[in-house]
C-alpha positions as CSV (number, residue, x, y, z in Angstrom):
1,X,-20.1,-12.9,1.9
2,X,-17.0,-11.3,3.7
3,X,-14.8,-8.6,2.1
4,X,-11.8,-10.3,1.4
5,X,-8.7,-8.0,2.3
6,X,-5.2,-7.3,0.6
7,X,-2.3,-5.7,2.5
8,X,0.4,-3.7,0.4
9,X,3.5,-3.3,2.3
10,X,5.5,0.2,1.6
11,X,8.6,1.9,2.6
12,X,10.8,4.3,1.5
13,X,12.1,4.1,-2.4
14,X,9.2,1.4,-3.1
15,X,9.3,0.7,-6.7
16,X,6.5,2.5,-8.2
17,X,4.9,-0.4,-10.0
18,X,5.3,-3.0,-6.9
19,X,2.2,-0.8,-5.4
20,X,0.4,1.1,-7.8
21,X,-0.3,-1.9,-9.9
22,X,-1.1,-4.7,-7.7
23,X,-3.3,-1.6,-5.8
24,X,-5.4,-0.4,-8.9
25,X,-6.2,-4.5,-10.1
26,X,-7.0,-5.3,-6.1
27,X,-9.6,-2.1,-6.0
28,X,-10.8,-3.6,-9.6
29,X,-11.3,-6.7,-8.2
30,X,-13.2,-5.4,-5.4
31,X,-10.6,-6.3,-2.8
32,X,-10.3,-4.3,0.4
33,X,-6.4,-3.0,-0.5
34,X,-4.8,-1.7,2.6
35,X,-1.2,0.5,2.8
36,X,1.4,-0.5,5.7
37,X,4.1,0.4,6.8
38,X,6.5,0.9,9.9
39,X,4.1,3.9,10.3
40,X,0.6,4.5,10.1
41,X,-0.1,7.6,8.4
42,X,3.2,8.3,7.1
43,X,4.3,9.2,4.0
44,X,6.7,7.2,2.1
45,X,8.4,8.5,-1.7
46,X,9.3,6.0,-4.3
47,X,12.1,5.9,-6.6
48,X,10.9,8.7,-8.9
49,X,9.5,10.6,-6.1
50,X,5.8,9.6,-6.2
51,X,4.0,9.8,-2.5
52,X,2.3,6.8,-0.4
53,X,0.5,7.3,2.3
54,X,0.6,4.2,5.0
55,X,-2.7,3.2,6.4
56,X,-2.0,0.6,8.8
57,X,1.1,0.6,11.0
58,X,3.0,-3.0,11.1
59,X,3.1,-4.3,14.4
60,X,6.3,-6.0,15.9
């Protein structure tokens, strides 16, 4: 059976519990949880501060 995949979208001043959250259950879950963003490997800060690194760039 496939991997089934999960994409996360980020930007700057994401709410903290919008990502981590949905990202920890995902991995639990044994989903394939990707990062994107504008950017691919950029990092992006939350509210509070709290890094993200993107994974995938979004493509336009």
């Amino acid at each position: 059976m496939a991997m089934k995949k999960v994409a996360i979208f980020i930007d700057e001043m994401y709410q903290v519990l919008d990502v981590w959250y949905p990202y920890y259950r995902f991995l639990e879950a044994d989903l394939l949880v990707n990062l994107f963003a504008a950017e691919a490997k950029k990092e992006y800060h939350s509210k509070k501060g709290y890094p993200c690194v993107s994974e995938v760039a979004s493509q336009t």
